[in-house]
C-alpha positions in Angstrom: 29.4 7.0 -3.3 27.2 6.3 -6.2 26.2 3.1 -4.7 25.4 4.9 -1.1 23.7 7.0 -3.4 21.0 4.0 -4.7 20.6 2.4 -1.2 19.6 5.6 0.3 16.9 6.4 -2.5 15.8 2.7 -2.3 15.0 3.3 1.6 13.5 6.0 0.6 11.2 4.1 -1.9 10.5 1.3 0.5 9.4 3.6 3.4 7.0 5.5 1.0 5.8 2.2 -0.2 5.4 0.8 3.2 3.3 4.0 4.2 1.2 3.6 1.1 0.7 -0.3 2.5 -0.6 1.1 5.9 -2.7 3.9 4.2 -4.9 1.4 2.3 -5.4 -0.7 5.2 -6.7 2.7 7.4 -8.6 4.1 4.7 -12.6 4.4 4.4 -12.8 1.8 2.1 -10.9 -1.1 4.0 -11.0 -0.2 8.1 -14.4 0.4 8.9 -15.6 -2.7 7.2 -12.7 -4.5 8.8 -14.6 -5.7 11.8 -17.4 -6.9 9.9 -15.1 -8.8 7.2 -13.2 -10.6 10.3 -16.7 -11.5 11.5 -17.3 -13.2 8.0 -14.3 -15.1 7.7 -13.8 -16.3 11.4 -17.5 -16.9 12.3 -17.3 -14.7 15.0 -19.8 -12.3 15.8 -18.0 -8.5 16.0 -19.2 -8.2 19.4 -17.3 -11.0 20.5 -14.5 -10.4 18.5 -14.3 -6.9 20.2 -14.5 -8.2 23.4 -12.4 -11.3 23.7 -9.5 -12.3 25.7 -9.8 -15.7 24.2 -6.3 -17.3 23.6 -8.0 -19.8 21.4 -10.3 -17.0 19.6 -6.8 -15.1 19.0 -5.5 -17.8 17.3 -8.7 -18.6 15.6 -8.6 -15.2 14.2 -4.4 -15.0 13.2 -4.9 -18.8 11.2 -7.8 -16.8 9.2 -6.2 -13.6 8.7 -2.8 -14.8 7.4 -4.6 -17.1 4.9 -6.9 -14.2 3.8 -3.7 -12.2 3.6 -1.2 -14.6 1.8 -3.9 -14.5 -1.0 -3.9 -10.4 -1.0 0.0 -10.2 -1.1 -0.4 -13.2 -4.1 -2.3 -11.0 -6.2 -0.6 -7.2 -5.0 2.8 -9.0 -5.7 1.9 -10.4 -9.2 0.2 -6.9 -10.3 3.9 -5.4 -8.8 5.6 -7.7 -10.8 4.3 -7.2 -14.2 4.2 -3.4 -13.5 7.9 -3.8 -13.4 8.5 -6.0 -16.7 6.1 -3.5 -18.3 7.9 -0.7 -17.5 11.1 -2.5 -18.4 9.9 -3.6 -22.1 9.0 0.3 -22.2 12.2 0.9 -21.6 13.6 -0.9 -24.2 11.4 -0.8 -26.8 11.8 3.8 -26.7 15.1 5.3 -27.5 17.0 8.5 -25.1 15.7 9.2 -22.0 12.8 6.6 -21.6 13.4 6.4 -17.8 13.0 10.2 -17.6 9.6 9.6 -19.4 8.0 7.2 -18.0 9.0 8.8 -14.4 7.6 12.2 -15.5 4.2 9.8 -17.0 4.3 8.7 -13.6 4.4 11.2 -11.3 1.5 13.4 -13.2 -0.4 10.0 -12.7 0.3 9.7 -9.0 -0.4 13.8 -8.8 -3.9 13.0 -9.9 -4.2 10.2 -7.8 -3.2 12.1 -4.4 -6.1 14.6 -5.4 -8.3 11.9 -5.9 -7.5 9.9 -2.4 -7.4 13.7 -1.1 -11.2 14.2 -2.4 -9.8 17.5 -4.2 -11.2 15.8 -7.4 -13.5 13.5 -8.3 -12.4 10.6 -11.0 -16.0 8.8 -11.6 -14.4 5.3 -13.2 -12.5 4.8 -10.0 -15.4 5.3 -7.9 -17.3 2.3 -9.0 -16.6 -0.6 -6.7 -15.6 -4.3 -8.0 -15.5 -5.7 -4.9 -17.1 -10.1 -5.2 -20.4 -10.2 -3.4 -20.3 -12.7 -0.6 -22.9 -15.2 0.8 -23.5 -15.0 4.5 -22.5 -18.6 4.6 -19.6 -19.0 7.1 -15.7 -19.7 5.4 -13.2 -22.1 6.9 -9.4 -21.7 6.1 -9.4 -22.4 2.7 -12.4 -20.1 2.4 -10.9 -16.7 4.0 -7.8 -17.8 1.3 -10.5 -17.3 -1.6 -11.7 -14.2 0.0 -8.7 -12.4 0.1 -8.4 -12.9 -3.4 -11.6 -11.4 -3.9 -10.9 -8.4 -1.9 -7.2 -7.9 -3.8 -9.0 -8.1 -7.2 -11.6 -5.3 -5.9 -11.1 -1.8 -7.6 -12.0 0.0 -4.4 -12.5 4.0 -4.2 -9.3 4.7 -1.3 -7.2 0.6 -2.1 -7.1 1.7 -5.8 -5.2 4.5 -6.2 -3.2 4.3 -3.4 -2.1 0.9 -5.0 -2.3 2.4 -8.6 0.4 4.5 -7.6 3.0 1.7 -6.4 2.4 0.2 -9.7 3.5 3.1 -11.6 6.7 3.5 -9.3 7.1 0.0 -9.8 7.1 0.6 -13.5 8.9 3.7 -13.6 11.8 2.0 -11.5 11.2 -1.5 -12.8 14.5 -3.2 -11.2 12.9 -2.3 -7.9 9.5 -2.4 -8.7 8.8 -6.0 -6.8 10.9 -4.9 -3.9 8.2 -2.1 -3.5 5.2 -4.0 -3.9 6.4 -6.4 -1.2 7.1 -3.6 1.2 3.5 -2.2 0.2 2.2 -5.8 1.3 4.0 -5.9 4.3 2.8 -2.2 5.2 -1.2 -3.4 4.5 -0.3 -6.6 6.4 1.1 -5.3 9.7 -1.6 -3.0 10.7 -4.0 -5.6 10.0 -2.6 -8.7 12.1 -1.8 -5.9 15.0 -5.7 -5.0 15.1 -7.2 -8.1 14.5 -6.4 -8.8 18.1 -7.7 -5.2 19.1 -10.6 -4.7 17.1 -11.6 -2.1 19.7 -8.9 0.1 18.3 -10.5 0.5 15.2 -13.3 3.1 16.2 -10.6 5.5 17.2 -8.6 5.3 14.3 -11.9 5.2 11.8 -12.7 8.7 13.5 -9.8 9.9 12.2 -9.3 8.3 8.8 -9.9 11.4 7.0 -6.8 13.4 8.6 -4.7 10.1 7.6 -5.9 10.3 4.3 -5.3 13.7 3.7 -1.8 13.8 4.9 -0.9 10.6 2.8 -2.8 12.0 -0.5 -0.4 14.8 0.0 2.8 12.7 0.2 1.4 10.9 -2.5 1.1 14.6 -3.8 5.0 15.2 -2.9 6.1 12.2 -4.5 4.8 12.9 -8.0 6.0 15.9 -8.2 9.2 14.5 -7.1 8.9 11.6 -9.8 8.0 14.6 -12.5 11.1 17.4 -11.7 13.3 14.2 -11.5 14.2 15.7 -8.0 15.0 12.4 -6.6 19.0 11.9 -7.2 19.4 15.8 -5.2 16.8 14.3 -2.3 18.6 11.3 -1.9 22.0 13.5 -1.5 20.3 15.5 0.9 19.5 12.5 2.8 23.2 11.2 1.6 24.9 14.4 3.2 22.8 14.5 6.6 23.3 11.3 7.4 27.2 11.4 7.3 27.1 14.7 8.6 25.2 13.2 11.3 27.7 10.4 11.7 31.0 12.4 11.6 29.8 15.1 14.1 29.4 11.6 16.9 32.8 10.7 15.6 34.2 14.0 16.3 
């Protein structure tokens, strides 16, 4: 039971991490500018991007944006992984209940990120972008790989703390911590490859990007307090219960 117990809170985890992937991609900071970074490392105007049927333009566009996004996970991935080993030397290096504390550390952290993505408070050091500045000068393959590197490294307003707070669950759950920052990657990865070949999506979903980003800051919002009571064990047998409840009501 125990181990049912784990699996079902590590779902759980890489769900919420996968949603926190997805909520980067569509917030103000990354989407709207999406179209125009595209245009940068494909050399395609945003008009024609918009517009195109192109097979060959597609594919144009899919070579560029898995480079540019093979360099991103690199660098999420790496930040994910020495989260965990942090969190882990923590670990050993305090005495009792160290996991209970750094979980509590972490969820008043990801509490005052979730007001921050939220705009319910205003946290001036994460406001200040660190984005690399660009030339206008066209990139080939190797090029869009650099850029994504650029981008991951930015500190941006909406990426940050949305990412800050997989770090932290990374660290306060270190044997898992990696397993979450890839599901984070692949949840900023999918929405991106689907609308790189419908660019004309983007207006639509840009309209409402606040809405998205108010209801993730409040699972954000959820989860630390979760992380903080140390409610997760009696979620996850909530979850636990309704699923076999679920299953032996179909057997019956």
């Amino acid at each position: 039971m125990g181990g049912i117990a784990a699996d079902t809170m590590l779902i759980v985890g890489m769900f919420l991490a996968i949603g926190a992937g997805a909520l980067s991609f569509l917030s103000p900071c990354v989407l709207p500018i999406f179209p125009a970074y595209m245009s940068y490392i494909t050399g395609i105007s945003v008009k024609e991007l918009q517009g195109s049927q192109n097979a060959k333009i597609r594919r144009e566009i899919l070579r560029h944006s898995f480079l540019f996004l093979l360099a991103v996970s690199l660098v999420f991935i790496s930040l994910g992984a020495s989260a965990s080993f942090l969190g882990k030397w923590v670990q050993d290096l305090l005495i009792g209940n160290s996991g209970l504390l750094i979980q509590r550390i972490a969820g008043i952290l990801i509490i005052f990120m979730g007001l921050f993505v939220a705009g319910w408070i205003n946290i001036p050091a994460l406001m200040k972008e660190r984005r690399f500045q660009y030339t206008k000068k066209r990139a080939n393959y190797i090029g869009s790989f650099f850029i994504g590197f650029g981008f991951a490294a930015g500190w941006t307003p909406c990426i940050g703390p949305i990412f800050a707070s997989i770090l932290l669950l990374a660290a306060s759950n270190p044997a898992q911590g990696v397993f979450y920052t890839v599901m984070y990657v692949i949840g900023f990865s999918l929405p991106f490859l689907v609308l790189s070949f419908f660019l004309g999506s983007t207006k639509w979903i840009v309209r409402h990007s606040g809405i998205i980003m108010k209801v993730g800051a409040i699972i954000m919002i959820i989860m630390g307090v979760v992380l903080f009571t140390g409610f997760m064990p009696q979620i996850t047998g909530f979850l636990l219960d309704l699923v076999e409840g679920t299953w032996l009501s179909r057997l019956g």
